[in-house]
C-alpha positions in Angstrom: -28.4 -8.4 -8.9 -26.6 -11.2 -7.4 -29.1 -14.6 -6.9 -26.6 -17.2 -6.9 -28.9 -19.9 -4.3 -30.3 -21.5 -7.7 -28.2 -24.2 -10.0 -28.4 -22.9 -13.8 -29.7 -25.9 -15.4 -30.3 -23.6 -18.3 -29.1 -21.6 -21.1 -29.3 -17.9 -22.4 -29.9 -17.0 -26.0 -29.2 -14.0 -26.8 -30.1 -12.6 -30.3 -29.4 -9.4 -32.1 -30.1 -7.6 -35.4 -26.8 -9.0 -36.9 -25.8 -12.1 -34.5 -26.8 -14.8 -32.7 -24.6 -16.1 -29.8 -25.4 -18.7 -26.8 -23.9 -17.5 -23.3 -24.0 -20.8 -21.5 -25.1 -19.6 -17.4 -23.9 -22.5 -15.7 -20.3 -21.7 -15.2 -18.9 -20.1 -12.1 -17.1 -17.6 -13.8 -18.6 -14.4 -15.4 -20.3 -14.5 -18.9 -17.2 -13.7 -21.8 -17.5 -10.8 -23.1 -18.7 -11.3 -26.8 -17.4 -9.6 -30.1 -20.7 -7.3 -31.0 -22.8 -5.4 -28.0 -26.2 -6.2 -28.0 -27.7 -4.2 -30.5 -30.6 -1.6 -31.0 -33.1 -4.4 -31.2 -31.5 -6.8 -29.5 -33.6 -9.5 -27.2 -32.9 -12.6 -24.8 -34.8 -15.4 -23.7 -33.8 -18.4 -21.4 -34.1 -22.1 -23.0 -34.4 -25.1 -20.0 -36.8 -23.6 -17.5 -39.8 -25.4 -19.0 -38.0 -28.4 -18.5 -38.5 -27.6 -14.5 -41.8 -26.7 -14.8 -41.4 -23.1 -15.5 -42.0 -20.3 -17.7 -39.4 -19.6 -20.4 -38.2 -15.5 -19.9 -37.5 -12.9 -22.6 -36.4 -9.2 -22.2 -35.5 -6.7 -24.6 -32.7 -5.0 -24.5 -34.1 -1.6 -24.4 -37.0 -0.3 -21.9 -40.7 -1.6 -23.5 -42.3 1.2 -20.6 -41.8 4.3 -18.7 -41.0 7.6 -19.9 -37.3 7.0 -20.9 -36.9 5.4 -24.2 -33.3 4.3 -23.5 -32.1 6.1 -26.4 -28.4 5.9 -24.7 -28.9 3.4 -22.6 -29.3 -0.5 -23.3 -28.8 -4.0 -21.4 -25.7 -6.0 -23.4 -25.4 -9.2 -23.8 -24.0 -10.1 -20.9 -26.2 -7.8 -18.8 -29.0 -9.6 -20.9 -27.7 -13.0 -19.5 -27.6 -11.9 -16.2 -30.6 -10.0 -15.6 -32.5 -13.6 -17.2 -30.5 -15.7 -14.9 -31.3 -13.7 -11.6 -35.2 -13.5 -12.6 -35.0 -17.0 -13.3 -34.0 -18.0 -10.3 -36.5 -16.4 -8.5 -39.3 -17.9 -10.9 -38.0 -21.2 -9.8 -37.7 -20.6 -6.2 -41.7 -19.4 -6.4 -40.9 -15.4 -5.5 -41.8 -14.2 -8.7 -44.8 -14.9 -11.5 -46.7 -13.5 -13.9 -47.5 -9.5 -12.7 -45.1 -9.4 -10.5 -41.9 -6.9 -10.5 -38.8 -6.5 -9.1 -36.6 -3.0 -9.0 -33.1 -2.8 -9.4 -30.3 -0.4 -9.6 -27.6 0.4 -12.0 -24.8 2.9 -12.7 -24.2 3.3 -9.0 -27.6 4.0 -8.2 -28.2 6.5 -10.8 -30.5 4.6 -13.5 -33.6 2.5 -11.6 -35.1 -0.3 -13.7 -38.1 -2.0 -12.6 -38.9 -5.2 -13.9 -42.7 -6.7 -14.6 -43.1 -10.2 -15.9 -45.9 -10.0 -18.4 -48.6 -12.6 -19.0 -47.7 -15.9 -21.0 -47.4 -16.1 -24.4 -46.4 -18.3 -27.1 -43.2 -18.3 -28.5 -44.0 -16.8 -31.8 -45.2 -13.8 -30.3 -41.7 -12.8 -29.2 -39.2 -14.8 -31.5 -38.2 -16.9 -29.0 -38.1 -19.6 -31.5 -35.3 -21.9 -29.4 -37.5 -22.9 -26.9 -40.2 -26.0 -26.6 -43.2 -25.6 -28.8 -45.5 -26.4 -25.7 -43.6 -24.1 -23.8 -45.0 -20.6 -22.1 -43.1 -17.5 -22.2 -43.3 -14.8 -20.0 -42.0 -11.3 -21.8 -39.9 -9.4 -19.1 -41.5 -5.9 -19.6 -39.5 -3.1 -17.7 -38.9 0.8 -17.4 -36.0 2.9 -17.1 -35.9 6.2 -14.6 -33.0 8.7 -14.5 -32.4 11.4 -13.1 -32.6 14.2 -16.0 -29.4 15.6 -17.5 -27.5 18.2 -16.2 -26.2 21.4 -17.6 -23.1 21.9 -19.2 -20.2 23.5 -17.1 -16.3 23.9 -17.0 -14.1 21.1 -16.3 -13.1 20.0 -12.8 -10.6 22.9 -12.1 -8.4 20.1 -10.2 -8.0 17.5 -12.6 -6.9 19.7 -15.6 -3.4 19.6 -14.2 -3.7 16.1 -14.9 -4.9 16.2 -18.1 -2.1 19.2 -19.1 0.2 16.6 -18.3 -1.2 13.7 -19.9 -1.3 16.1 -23.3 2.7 16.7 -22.5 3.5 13.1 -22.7 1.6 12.2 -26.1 3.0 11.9 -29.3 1.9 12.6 -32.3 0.2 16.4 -31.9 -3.1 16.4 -33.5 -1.7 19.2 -36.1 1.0 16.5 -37.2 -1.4 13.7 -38.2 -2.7 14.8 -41.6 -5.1 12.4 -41.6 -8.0 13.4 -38.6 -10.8 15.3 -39.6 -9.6 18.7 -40.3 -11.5 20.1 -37.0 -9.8 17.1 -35.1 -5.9 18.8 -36.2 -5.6 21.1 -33.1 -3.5 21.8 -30.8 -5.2 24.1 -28.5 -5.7 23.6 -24.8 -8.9 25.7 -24.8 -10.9 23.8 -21.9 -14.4 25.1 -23.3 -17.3 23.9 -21.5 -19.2 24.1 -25.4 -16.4 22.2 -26.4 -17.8 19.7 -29.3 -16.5 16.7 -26.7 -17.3 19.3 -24.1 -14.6 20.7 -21.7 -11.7 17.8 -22.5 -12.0 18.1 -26.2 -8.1 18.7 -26.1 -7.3 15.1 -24.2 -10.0 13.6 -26.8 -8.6 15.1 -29.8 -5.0 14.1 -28.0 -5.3 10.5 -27.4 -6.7 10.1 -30.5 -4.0 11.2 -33.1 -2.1 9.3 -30.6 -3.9 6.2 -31.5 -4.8 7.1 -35.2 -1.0 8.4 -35.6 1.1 6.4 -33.7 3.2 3.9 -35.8 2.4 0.5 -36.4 4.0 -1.3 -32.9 2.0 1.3 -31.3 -1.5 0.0 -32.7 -0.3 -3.5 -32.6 0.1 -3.6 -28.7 -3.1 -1.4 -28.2 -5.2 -4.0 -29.8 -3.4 -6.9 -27.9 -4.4 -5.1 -24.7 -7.8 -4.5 -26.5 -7.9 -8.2 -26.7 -6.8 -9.1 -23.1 -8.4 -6.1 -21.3 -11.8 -6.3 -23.0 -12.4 -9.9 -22.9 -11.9 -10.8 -19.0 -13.7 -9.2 -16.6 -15.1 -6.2 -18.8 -15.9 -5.2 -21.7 -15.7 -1.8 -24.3 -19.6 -2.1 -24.7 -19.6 -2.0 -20.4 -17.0 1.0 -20.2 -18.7 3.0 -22.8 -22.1 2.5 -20.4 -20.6 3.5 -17.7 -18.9 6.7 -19.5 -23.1 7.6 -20.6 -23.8 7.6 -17.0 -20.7 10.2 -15.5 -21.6 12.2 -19.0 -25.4 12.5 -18.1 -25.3 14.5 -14.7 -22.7 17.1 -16.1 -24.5 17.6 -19.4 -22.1 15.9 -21.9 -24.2 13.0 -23.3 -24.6 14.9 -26.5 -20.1 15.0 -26.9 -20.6 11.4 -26.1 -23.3 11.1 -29.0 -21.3 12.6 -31.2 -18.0 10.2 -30.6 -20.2 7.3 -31.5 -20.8 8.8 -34.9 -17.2 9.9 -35.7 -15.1 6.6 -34.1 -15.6 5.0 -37.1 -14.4 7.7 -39.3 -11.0 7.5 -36.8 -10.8 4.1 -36.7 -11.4 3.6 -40.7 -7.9 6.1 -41.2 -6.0 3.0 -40.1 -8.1 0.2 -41.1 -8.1 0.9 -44.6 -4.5 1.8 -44.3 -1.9 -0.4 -46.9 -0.5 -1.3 -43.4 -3.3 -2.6 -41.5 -2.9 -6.3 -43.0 0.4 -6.1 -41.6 -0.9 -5.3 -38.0 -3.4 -7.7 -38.4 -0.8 -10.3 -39.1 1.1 -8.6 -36.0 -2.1 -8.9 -33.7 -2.7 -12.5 -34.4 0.7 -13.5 -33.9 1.2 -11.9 -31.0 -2.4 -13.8 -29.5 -1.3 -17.0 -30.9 -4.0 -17.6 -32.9 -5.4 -17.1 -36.4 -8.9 -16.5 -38.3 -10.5 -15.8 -41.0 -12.3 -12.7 -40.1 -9.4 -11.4 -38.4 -9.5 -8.1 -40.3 -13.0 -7.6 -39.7 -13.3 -8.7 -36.1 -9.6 -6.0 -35.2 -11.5 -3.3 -36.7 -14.7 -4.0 -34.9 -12.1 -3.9 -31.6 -10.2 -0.9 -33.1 -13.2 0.8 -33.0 -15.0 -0.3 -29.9 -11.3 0.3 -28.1 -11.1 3.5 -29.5 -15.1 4.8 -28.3 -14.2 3.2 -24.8 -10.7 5.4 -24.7 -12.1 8.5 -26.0 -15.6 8.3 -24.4 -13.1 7.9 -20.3 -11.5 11.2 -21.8 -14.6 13.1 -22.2 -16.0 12.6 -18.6 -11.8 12.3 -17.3 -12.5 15.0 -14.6 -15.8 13.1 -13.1 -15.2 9.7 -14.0 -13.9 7.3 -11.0 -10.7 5.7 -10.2 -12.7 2.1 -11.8 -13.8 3.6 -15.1 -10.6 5.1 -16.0 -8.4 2.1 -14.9 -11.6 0.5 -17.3 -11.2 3.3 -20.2 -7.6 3.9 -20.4 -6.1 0.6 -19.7 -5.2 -0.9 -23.1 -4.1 2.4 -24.0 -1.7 3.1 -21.3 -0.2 -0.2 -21.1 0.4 -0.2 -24.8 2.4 3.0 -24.1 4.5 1.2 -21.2 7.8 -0.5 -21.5 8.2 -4.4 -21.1 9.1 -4.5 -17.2 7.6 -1.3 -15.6 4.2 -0.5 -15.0 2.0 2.9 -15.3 1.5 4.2 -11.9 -2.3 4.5 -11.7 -2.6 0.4 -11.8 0.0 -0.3 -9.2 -1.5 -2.6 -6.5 -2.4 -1.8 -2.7 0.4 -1.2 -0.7 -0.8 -4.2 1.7 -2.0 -6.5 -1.0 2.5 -5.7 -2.3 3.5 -6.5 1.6 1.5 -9.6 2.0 3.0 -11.2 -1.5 6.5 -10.0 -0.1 5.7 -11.9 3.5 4.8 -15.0 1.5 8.3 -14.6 -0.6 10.0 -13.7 2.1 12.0 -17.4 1.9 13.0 -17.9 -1.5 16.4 -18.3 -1.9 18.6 -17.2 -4.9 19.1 -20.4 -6.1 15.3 -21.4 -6.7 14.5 -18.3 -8.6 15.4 -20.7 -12.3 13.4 -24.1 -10.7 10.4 -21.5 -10.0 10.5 -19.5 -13.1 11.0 -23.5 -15.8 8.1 -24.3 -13.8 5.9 -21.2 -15.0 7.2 -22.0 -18.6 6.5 -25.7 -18.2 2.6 -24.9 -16.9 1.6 -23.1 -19.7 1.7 -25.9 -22.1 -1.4 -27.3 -19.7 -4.8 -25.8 -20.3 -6.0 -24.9 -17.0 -2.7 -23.0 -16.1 -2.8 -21.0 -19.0 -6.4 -19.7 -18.9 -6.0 -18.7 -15.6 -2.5 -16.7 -16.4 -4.2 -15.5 -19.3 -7.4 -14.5 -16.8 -4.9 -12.4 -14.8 -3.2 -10.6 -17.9 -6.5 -9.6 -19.4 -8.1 -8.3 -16.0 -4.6 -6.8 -15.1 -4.7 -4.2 -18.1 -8.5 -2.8 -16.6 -7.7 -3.3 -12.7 -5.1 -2.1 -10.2 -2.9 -5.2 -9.5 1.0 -4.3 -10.9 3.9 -4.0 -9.3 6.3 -1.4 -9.2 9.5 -3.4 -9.0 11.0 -6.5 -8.3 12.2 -6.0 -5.0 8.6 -4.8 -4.2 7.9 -8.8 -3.5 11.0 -10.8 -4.2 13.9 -10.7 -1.6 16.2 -8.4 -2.2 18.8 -11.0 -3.4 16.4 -13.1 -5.2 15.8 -9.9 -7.6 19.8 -9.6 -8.0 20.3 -12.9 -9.3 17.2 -12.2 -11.5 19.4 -9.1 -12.6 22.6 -11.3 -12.9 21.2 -13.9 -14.7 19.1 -12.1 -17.5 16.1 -13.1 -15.7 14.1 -9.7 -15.2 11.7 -10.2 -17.7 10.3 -13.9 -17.1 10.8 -12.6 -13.0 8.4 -9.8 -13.7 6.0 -11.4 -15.9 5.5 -14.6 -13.0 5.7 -12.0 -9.9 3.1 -9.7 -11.8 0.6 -12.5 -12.4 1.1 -13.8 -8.8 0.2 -10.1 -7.4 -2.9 -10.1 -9.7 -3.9 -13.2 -8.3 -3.9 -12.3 -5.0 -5.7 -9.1 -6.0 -8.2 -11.2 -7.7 -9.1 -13.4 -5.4 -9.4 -11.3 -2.4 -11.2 -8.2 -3.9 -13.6 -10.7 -5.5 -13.2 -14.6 -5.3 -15.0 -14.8 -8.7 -12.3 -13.3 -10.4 -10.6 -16.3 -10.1 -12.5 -19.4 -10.1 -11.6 -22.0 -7.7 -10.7 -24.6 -10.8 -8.4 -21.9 -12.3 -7.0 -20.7 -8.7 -5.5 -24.6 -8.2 -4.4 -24.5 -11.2 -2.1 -21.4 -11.0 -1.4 -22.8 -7.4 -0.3 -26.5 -8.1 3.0 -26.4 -10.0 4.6 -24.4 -6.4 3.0 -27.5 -4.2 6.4 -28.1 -3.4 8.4 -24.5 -3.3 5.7 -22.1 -2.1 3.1 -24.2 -0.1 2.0 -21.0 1.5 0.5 -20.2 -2.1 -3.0 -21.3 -1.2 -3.4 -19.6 1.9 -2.0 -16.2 0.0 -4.6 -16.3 -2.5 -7.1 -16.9 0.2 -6.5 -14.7 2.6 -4.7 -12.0 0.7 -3.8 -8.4 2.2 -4.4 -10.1 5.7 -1.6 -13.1 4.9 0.3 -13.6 7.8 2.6 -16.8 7.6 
């Protein structure tokens, strides 16, 4: 869906069996992702369209109709937002009423969910206690059709070089970390289409005694990147739906099933771990910020993180270049060093040439007056959320460099050598080529607020900034 014509003048509850949460819909930028997915019996309702002289709007989160009970397949919290706020808009612009429906599609086309606005009723009669007494509400009734599931079969023959590969690189081996599940503690590369994750059970079981084995630092930077990642752009609950869809058509929903029910188990190993206060502490420090359900809220990401990771390695060999930037992200950049940058997320070769055109005038000298001003920025609020925008969407997305000299000129990245300067260099350069990435693959990536933000502080030293960010790989100076 994408009705954007109407000005939100109202709000989206949404309301689950274990939280409530309000996801304002009047900002430009995407819904955050939240802490908890919408649950089981999670539900939604808009609050403000009475006030126009509308119809309040609740959907469940699950299909009410059809044949497809949505046992693997729910709307989240954001989707919930969204889905309200697009049929809202079209209540209010007079294309849709009571009996009427509207069909969309989801997954890339694979899952078809038609919508039907049901009669008006009082609040009561669907909890949608935050609204105006005198208010109607309309309950969003809507089925769910899929294609059925397909068999079971042997893993894509040319991606298993890949994944041979991937298993060379990880450390710990299953058989070394004594506490997985006994059946989890093997080494075997048996690709076994009636493997119990189906034919990749050997990268599952590998990346996760990577995870549940690897020291301390290790699970401390994955659930930074868990933190960044997951909370711009995307979310674990939205990776994990799109891993159900690639698992449906090559019969592995059931290895995806049975992840859900054994995460925890993994993820517990650490949690209740005499170290994990200690990595809490770590986590928060490194976020710069500190709460009191900290604990609770890192194992609630440890595990989420840890489904989202595992789940991309069950369907590795079918899943898309999106959903395994998505699934593998947090992991693979908390195996990177400080300046470097795994090579699946590298950015476009034109989107790397245009920032380099832009830079193509910096001198040696300006490199220390460009990088103080960075530093200087972050202490004002706007600046920072929209480098911390461009962090978190950079550890899901394809927008790294792979050097220095990629975009600065070649002796602007020498001084930065001389001087000790690689790592601020890197850090500023990285977040400039994610902005450009942003911006031009989707403008509302970057909101225009946060965009003259990052932009303003370089008024004076790169006034072709604005014109980068808006015309991207086509920049021509």
């Amino acid at each position: 869906m994408g009705i954007t014509s109407t000005e939100p003048t109202w709000i989206v509850q949404v309301v689950s069996d274990d939280a409530h949460c309000n996801e304002c819909c009047g900002a430009d930028e995407a819904v955050p992702a939240t802490h908890h997915d919408a649950s089981p019996g999670a539900f939604a309702y808009t609050i403000g369209l009475h006030d126009r002289g509308a119809p309040e709007l609740q959907l469940w989160a699950r299909p009410t109709d059809g044949q497809d009970p949505g046992a693997d397949w729910e709307f989240s919290a954001r989707d919930l937002a969204q889905v309200l706020n697009d049929l809202a808009a079209e209540v209010l612009a007079g294309r849709l009423s009571a009996g009427g429906c509207r069909t969309e599609v989801f997954d890339g086309g694979d899952a078809t969910v038609t919508f039907r606005l049901g009669a008006p009723v009082a609040r009561e009669e669907v909890d949608a206690f935050g609204v105006d007494p005198a208010a109607a509400v309309l309950p969003v009734r809507w089925s769910l059709r899929r294609p059925p599931e397909g068999p079971r079969g042997p893993a894509d023959h040319a991606a298993l070089e890949q994944v041979r590969t991937l298993l060379r690189d990880l450390r710990p081996r299953p058989s070394d970390v004594r506490d997985l599940p006994p059946t989890w503690r093997c080494d075997d590369l048996e690709f076994d289409p009636d493997g119990v994750h189906g034919p990749l059970t050997p990268l599952v079981r590998g990346l996760a005694a990577a995870v549940v084995g690897g020291d301390g630092d290790q699970l401390v930077r994955f659930l930074v990147e868990c933190a960044s990642g997951y909370s711009t752009g995307t979310s674990a609950g939205y990776v994990l739906a799109q891993v159900r869809a690639a698992a449906r058509p090559v019969g592995r929903s059931a290895a995806i099933d049975r992840l859900v029910d054994t995460v925890p188990h993994l993820a517990a190993v650490r949690v209740e771990d005499a170290g994990w206060p200690r990595v809490v502490d770590d986590v928060t420090s490194a976020l710069g910020c500190s709460w009191p359900t900290a604990s609770d809220d890192l194992a609630t990401m440890l595990r989420q993180g840890l489904l989202a990771l595992l789940g991309t390695a069950v369907v590795h060999d079918v899943a898309g270049r999106e959903l395994l930037l998505e699934g593998t992200g947090p992991f693979r950049w908390s195996r990177s060093a400080t300046v470097g940058s795994p090579a699946e997320f590298l950015a476009s070769d034109r989107t790397v040439r245009a920032v380099a055109v832009a830079l193509a005038h910096l001198r040696p000298g300006v490199l220390p007056t460009l990088l103080d001003r960075h530093e200087r920025a972050l202490a004002h609020d706007a600046y920072l959320r929209a480098v911390a925008h461009l962090q978190g969407t950079a550890v899901t997305t394809a927008m790294a460099i792979e050097s220095l000299g990629a975009v600065l000129p070649r002796a602007v990245a020498r001084r930065a050598r001389r001087d000790g300067l690689v790592a601020p260099a890197w850090s500023w350069a990285s977040v400039l080529v994610g902005a450009v990435c942003a911006t031009s693959a989707d403008p509302r990536r970057l909101s225009v607020e946060l965009a003259e933000a990052f932009c303003a502080p370089y008024d004076d030293l790169l006034p072709e900034l604005r014109g980068l960010l808006r015309l991207g790989p086509h920049y021509r100076p």
